[in-house]
Steps between C-alpha positions, in 0.01 A plus 500: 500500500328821300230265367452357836423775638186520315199287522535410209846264559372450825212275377756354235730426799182344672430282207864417414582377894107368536643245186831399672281438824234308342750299311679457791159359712460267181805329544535464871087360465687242297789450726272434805333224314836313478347395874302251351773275361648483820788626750771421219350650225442831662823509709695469197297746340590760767887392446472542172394866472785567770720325186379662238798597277751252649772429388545857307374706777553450875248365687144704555661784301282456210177449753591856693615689193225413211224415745458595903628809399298627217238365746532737730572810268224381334275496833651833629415660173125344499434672883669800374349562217140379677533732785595812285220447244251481822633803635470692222155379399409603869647871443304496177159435676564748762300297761547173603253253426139619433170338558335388295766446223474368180618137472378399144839550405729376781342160571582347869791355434662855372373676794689211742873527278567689861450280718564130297777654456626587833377192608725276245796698577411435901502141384766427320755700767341234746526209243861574429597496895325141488626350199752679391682640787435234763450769787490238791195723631276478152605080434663352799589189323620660178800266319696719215476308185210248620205673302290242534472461906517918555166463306344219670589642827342858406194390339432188821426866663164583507530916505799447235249344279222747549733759472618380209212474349359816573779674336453253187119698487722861540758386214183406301298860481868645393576262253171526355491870459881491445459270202201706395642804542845436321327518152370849559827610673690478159229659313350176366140580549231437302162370555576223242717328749326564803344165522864327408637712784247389753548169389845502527482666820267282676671151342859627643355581838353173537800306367722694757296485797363130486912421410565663811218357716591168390840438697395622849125335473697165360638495842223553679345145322812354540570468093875664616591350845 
């Protein structure tokens, strides 16, 4: 907790949780394409992280204990950390926002972390009450277990779908400075791997975002129906 309170672990803490999160986008982008191979295959894909561990450990334990729960430390931490290190660059400038300001350094992505940010974390409360939750209100014809039909119900909705992607776009200008961003967080900058960091930056960002895209616009063609 003493090096947390400095900037210093707070911008560890960013890039520690930022990891977990952006390992954890990975690997739900590659769940969601389970989709594809039909209602089976992705039903028994959602079954089987609920069984994860079984028979050793009772069921879901090992899902709640080693990974919706990290999750959310891991987000709580991220806003935490995020909204402290604002603040306190804020106090530092002594005014808000000047104009003109200098924005050779903090490219447009950086100077929209705010508000991609709030509007991911607006999304995914809203995705979780519609796939997740099955509020009645969010997916009316939400079936626990069938996967497959909660998402071609949600994406035969035209707002869903724009909605959805629109928040894709948000979760893209994060990710992209997140993954760019990471590097320098843990002191790993140089300008020898600047262009490896961009690259790597830009290539994740795509492979996220068009993984994403894929499942609600496969609906729309009627490639998942």
């Amino acid at each position: 907790m003493e090096i947390y309170r400095t900037d210093v672990g707070k911008k560890y803490a960013m890039a520690i949780s930022g990891v977990m999160l952006l390992g954890f986008v990975v690997f739900h982008m590659i769940g969601n394409l389970h989709v594809f191979q039909g209602a089976a295959q992705i039903n028994t894909y959602g079954e089987g992280l609920r069984d994860l561990g079984e028979p050793l450990f009772p069921r879901t334990l090992v899902l709640w204990a080693f990974l919706r729960v990290p999750l959310a430390a891991a987000f709580a931490v991220h806003i935490h950390a995020a909204y402290t290190l604002g603040y306190t660059n804020l106090k530092a400038r002594g005014t808000h926002y000047q104009s003109p300001r200098d924005y050779l350094v903090a490219n447009y992505a950086s100077r929209t972390m705010r508000w991609s940010g709030t509007i991911v974390l607006l999304f995914l409360a809203w995705h979780l009450a519609d796939l997740t939750w099955g509020i009645k209100t969010v997916n009316s014809e939400f079936a626990r277990g069938d996967i497959y039909n909660n998402l071609v119900f949600t994406f035969s909705r035209w707002p869903v779908v724009v909605l959805y992607l629109a928040a894709q776009i948000a979760l893209a200008f994060h990710i992209r400075h997140g993954a760019w961003s990471l590097f320098q967080s843990i002191g790993a900058n140089n300008p020898r791997f600047n262009k490896f960091r961009r690259t790597f930056a830009n290539t994740f960002t795509a492979i996220i975002v068009i993984g994403f895209m894929a499942v609600p616009l496969g609906t729309v063609f009627g490639i998942i129906h």
